[in-house]
Structure formats: C-alpha cells, structure tokens
C-alpha positions, 0 to 999 in steps of 0.5 A: 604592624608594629610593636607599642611598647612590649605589650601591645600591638600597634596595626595601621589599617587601611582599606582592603588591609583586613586583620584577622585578630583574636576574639576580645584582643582589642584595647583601642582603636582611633578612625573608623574600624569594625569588628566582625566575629569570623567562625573557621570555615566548616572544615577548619570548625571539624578540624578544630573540634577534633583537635582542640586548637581552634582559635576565637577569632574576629575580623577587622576592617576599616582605616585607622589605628588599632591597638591589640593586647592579651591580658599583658603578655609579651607580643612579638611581632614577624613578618612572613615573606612567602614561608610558614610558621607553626604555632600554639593556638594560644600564642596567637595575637593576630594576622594578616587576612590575606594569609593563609591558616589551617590545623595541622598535626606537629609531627614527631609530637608523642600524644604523651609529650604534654605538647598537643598533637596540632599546631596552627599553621600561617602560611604567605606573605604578611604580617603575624603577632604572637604572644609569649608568657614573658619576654621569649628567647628565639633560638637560631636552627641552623646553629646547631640542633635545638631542644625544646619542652614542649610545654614553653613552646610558642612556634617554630618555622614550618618544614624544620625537621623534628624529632622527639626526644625522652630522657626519662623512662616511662616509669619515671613520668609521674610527678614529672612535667612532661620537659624532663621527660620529653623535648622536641628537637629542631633543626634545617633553616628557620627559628624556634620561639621559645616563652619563659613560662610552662604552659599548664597542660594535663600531661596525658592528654592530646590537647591541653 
C-alpha cells in the first residue's frame, strides 16, 4: 500500500492479500479484481447501530493494481506493526483483511464533547489508509501532553491516556463548537492525527 500523489491510494494485490476498502472507494484497478460488499459481523452490525460508527465496507481480492480515493480527500497511508489505531469511522479509506476491527467507546469522551462516544479500533499487523479533510498535521505524544477539538480529530494511537478538558462553562456552549468548549487531551507512546477541517456534527449528540 502506497500513496499515488496525495489523493489516492495505490495497493498491489496479490493472491491471499485481500482489502477491506470502503464501499464506493474504488477509482481504477489494472489485472483482475473483485469487489464483494462485507456487512460486520452480527455483533459488530448491533455495535454499529448502537453507536452510529459502522463503516460501509467491500472486500477486495484478486492480483493487480487498485486505486482507492474519497471524494479528493487527502489520504494518509500507516503501517501497523503489532499496535493499534483508534479512528473516526469516516476517516477510513481501507485496510489490511488480516487485521483486526471492532467498535470501542473512546474513553475520557463526554457525550457533550461533540466528538462520538466510539471510535473504530484496527488492531495487527499491516497496512491502513485514512483520510483526512486537507492536508493533516500528526502530533508526537511523547513530546509533551497534546490537546485536540474533537471535532478535527482523524485517530490516535490506541492506549494513549486521555483526559477531557472543557474551558468553557456550561452555560457558555451555546452558539459555540464544541473545540472552544471541549479538547481531548493525549499523552504516553504514540501519535495523534489531526485534519484541518471541522468535522460538521450536532454538538448534543452521542454520535454525529
């Protein structure tokens, strides 16, 4: 998996290398590749509609080359090397079938955060491509303790500590977004992505 300028993603497949992509993501292939819609498992659909972070996804598989995008957003391209990664649904591009996924509730997240409550978690070893509303900034963890509006947040690496932080008073939140009211705070071993663009989302509600 690889980056084909800044807004697609570029994946060599080959047999036994399936891709879980996001439903409609495709943009052109070369060789021979099919394309399989592949609704969660049972409890991941329950999860999903509790939550409102179920992502559309599609299986691919065959050998060739296939070229992903999402409407010219910015993609960003990780590999996982045994850790995890906690991301918005909506910041999903696509990933390695042979990792791991589920829905997980972000901790430390007020319901009135604007944020959701749940997050997708990725977990293994391979590859993962995010999108981000522009051009992200990814801020080091360890450097120093790291504050986020929730509301351009893409992912973080899972088993940061996180604490809330709200710098308003309640009474102030109206007419407000929720990243003058509420910030995420990060800190341990890992990253935070970060996009430059406000994710549009009710600010009372659990999931946007």
């Amino acid at each position: 998996m690889s980056l084909h300028g800044s807004k697609i993603a570029k994946i060599i497949m080959g047999p036994g290398q399936d891709l879980m992509a996001r439903t409609g993501s495709m943009i052109a292939y070369e060789g021979l590749i099919d394309f399989n819609p592949n609704p969660p498992q049972l409890g991941q659909m329950a999860r999903s509609w509790a939550t409102g972070e179920g992502v559309p996804l599609m299986t691919a598989t065959g050998q060739g080359e296939l070229y992903l995008a999402d409407y010219g957003k910015e993609v960003v391209v990780v590999q996982l090397a045994g850790e995890g990664l906690s991301v918005n649904g909506k910041n999903i591009l696509a990933f390695d079938s042979t990792l791991s996924w589920t829905i997980e509730r972000v901790k430390g997240v007020s319901m009135l955060s604007g944020m959701g409550m749940f997050n997708v978690v990725i977990r293994g070893n391979g590859w993962v491509a995010l999108t981000s509303k522009g051009t992200p900034v990814v801020l080091d963890t360890r450097e120093a303790p790291t504050y986020v509006d929730t509301d351009a947040l893409v992912g973080f690496t899972d088993g940061l500590s996180i604490s809330p932080k709200r710098t308003a008073r309640f009474g102030g939140l109206i007419g407000r977004g929720s990243g003058e009211s509420f910030q995420l705070g990060f800190s341990g071993q890992g990253f935070v992505m970060v996009q430059p663009s406000e994710d549009a989302r009710p600010t009372f509600s659990v999931r946007g």
